[in-house]
Structures are given as structure tokens and as C-alpha cells.
C-alpha positions as CSV (number, residue, x, y, z in Angstrom):
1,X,92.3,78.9,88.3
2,X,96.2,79.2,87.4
3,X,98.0,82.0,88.1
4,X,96.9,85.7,87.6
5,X,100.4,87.9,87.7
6,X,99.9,91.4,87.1
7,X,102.6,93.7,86.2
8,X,102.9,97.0,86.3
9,X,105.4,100.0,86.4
10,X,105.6,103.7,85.2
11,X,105.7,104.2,81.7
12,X,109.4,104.1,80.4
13,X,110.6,101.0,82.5
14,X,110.6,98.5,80.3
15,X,107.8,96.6,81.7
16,X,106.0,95.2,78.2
17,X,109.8,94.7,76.9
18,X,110.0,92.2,80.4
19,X,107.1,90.6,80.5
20,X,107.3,89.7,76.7
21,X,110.5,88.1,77.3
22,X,108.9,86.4,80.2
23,X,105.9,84.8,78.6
24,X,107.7,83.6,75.4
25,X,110.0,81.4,78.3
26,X,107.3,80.2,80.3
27,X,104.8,76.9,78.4
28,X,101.3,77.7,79.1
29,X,101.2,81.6,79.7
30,X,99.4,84.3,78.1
31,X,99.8,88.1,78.1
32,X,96.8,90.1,77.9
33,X,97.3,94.1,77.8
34,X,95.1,95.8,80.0
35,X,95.3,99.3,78.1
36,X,94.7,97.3,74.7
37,X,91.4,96.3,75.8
38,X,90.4,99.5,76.7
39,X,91.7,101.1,73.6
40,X,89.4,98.1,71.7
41,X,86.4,98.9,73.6
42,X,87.0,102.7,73.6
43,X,87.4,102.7,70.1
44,X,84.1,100.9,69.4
45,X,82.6,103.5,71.5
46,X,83.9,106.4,68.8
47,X,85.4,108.1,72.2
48,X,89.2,107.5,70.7
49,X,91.3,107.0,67.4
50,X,94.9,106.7,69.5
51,X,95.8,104.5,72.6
52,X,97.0,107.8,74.2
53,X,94.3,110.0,73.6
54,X,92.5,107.7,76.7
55,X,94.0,109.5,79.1
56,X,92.9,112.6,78.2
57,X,89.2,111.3,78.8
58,X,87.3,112.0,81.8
59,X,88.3,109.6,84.8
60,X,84.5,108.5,84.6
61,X,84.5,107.1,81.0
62,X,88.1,105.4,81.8
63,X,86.5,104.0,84.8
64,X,83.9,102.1,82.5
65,X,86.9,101.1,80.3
66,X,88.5,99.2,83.0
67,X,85.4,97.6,84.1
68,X,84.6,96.3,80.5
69,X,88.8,95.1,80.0
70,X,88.7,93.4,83.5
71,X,85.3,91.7,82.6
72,X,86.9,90.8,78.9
73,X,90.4,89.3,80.6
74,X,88.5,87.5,83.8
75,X,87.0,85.3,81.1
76,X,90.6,84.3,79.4
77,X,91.0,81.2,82.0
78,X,92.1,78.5,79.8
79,X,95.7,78.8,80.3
80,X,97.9,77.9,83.3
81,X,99.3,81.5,83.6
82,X,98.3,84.6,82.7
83,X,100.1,87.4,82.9
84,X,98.4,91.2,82.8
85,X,100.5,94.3,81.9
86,X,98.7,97.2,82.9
87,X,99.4,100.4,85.0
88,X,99.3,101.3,88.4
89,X,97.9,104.9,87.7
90,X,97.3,107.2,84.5
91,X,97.6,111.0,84.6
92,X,94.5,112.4,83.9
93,X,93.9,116.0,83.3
94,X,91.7,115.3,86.6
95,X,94.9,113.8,88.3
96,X,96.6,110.6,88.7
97,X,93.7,108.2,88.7
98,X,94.1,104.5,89.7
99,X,95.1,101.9,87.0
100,X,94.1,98.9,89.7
101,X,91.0,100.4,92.0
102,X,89.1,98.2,93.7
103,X,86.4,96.8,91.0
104,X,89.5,96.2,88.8
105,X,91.2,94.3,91.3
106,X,88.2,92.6,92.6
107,X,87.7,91.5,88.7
108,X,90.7,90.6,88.0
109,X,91.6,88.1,91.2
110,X,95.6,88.9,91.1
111,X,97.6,85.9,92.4
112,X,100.8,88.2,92.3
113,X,101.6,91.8,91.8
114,X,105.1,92.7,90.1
115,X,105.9,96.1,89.7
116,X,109.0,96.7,87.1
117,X,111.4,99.9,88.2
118,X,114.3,101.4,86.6
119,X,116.3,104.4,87.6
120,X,114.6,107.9,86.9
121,X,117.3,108.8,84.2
122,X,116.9,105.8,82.1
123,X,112.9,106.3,82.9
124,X,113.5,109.5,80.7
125,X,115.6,108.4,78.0
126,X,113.0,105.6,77.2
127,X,110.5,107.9,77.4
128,X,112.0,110.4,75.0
129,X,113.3,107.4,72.9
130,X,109.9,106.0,72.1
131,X,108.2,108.0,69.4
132,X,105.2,105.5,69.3
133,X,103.4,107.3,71.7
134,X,102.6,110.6,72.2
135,X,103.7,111.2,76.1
136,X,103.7,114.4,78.2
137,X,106.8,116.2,78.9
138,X,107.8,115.5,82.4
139,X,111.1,115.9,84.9
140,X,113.4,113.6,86.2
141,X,111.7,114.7,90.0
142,X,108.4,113.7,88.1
143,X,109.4,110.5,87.2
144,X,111.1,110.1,90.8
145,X,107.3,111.3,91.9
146,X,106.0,108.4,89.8
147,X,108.3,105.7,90.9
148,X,107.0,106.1,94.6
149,X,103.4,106.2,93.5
150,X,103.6,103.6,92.5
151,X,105.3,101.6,95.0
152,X,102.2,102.8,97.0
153,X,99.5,102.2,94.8
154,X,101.3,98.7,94.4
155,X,101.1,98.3,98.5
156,X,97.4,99.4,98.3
157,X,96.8,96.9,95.7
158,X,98.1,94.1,97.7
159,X,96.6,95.1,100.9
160,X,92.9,94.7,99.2
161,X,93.8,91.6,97.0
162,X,95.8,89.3,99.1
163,X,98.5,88.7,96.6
164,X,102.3,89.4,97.2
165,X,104.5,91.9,95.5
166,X,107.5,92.4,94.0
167,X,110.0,94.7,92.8
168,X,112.0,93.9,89.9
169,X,114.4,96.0,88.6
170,X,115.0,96.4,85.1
171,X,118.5,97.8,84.5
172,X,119.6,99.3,80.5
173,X,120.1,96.4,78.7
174,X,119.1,93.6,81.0
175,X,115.5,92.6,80.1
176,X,116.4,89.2,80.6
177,X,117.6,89.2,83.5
178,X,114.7,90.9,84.8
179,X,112.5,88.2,83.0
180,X,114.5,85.4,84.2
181,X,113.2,86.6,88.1
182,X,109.4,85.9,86.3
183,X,110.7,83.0,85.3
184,X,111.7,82.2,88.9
185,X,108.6,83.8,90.9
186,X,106.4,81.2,88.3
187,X,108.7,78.0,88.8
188,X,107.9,79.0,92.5
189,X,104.5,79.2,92.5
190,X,103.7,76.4,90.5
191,X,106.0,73.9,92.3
């Protein structure tokens, strides 16, 4: 097996802006999208019509989304690196439920965990810039809520995988400078 990086970060960092930069740099990678796979499979199930209408499903049903995209992406091993963009959690009308819990991790055999950050303001701008997707209102202290979530769902996803972490920050206007320290963690790893 090659190498498994999963990245992750709060909605409105820039993360699939990154890591799309990253893998058109890097020979031999792929990007799979976690929530992409669960919007395929949800919508063959008839339980969606709109990527963001998962969320709004009860944490059960998501649960067997993610087991049937892990399942799905565990199989994708022909290429030398393949690179995961998912989240870390999704708010749920049941609460913030886990985008990597233990069957996903398990499944998915992460050789690295990146987590993407960017300051809470710029968080919001994107946010309220991107009228692709329908997102919930939310406060610059709930986007500063979310940015330490997730650097603690990232620390509990390391602790049960083995893989190391990192924190790249991804400043206005600097995607590739973030996806140059991809670039690097990959040279790295596979030297």
C-alpha cells in the first residue's frame, strides 16, 4: 500500500481548493471525496437530492454512509498516493457527529492526517462567499468553536490510527503555498 493522507478541516478553509492544487503536482496521486461517496450512495438510496441535505439525516443513516464510502475508497489501491478529503465532524441536528470514528478510520488505514486551518474571519467570508452550498448561519465564536474541534477530533484520530498529523495553514490567497507543504510531507514520506 502507498500512502493514505487524509485531509480534513472545517468547512470554509480552503481545504478541497488545497488539496486539489496538491494532487495536480504530485505523479501518481488520486483524490477521492469522502462526502461525494456518501452523497452517490445516499442518493441511490432515495434518502437525498442535495450534498447538504446529508446532514440533516439522522446520525444512524450517515453512520451507514460512511461505512459504505470507506468500503468504496479502501478498494481504490492502485495508485502510489491517495489522498482523502473528508471532514472531521458534521453538525447534525443530533449534534456534531464524527466525520472519522473508529470503523471509518479502521477502513480507511490513514498513513497521515492533515488538517487545513485558516483564521475564523476568513472561515466566514468563504463561508458566506460560497453560494454552492446551502450552509447554516453560524458566528465567528462558532467557527472559533469548530477550529478547536477539530484539532481534537484530529488528535483522537491519530491516537487510534497511528498516523501523524499536521496543521497547515491556509492563509487568503495562498493555496499554494499551503499545497507546496503537501508537496513536501509526500516527497518525505516517499524518500
Amino acid at each position: 500500500m502507498g500512502l493514505r493522507i487524509v485531509i480534513v478541516g472545517v468547512p470554509g478553509v480552503g481545504k478541497s481548493t488545497v488539496v486539489q492544487k496538491a494532487v495536480e503536482s504530485i505523479p501518481g496521486s488520486d483524490l477521492t471525496v469522502f462526502g461525494t461517496e456518501m452523497f452517490e450512495a445516499a442518493r441511490k438510496l432515495g434518502w437525498v437530492t442535495h450534498r447538504d441535505e446529508m446532514r440533516k439525516l439522522r446520525v444512524e443513516r450517515q453512520r451507514r454512509l460512511q461505512r459504505i464510502a470507506a468500503a468504496k475508497i479502501t478498494k481504490n489501491t492502485g495508485k502510489k498516493v491517495i489522498f482523502v478529503d473528508t471532514h472531521l465532524f458534521i453538525r447534525t441536528p443530533e449534534g456534531f457527529w464524527p466525520g472519522l470514528p473508529l470503523a471509518v478510520i479502521q477502513a480507511l488505514k490513514p498513513t497521515h492526517l492533515l488538517l487545513i486551518e485558516a483564521d475564523a474571519p476568513e472561515v466566514l467570508r468563504r463561508r458566506k462567499a460560497d453560494t454552492t452550498r446551502y450552509r447554516d448561519e453560524v458566528t465567528e465564536e462558532e467557527v472559533l468553536a469548530e477550529l478547536s474541534l477539530a484539532r481534537t477530533f484530529l488528535g483522537a484520530a491519530s491516537l487510534v490510527s497511528g498516523a501523524p498529523i499536521m496543521f497547515i495553514h491556509n492563509r487568503e490567497g495562498k493555496a499554494d503555498e499551503a499545497a507546496k507543504k503537501i508537496q513536501a510531507l509526500v516527497k518525505s514520506a516517499t524518500a
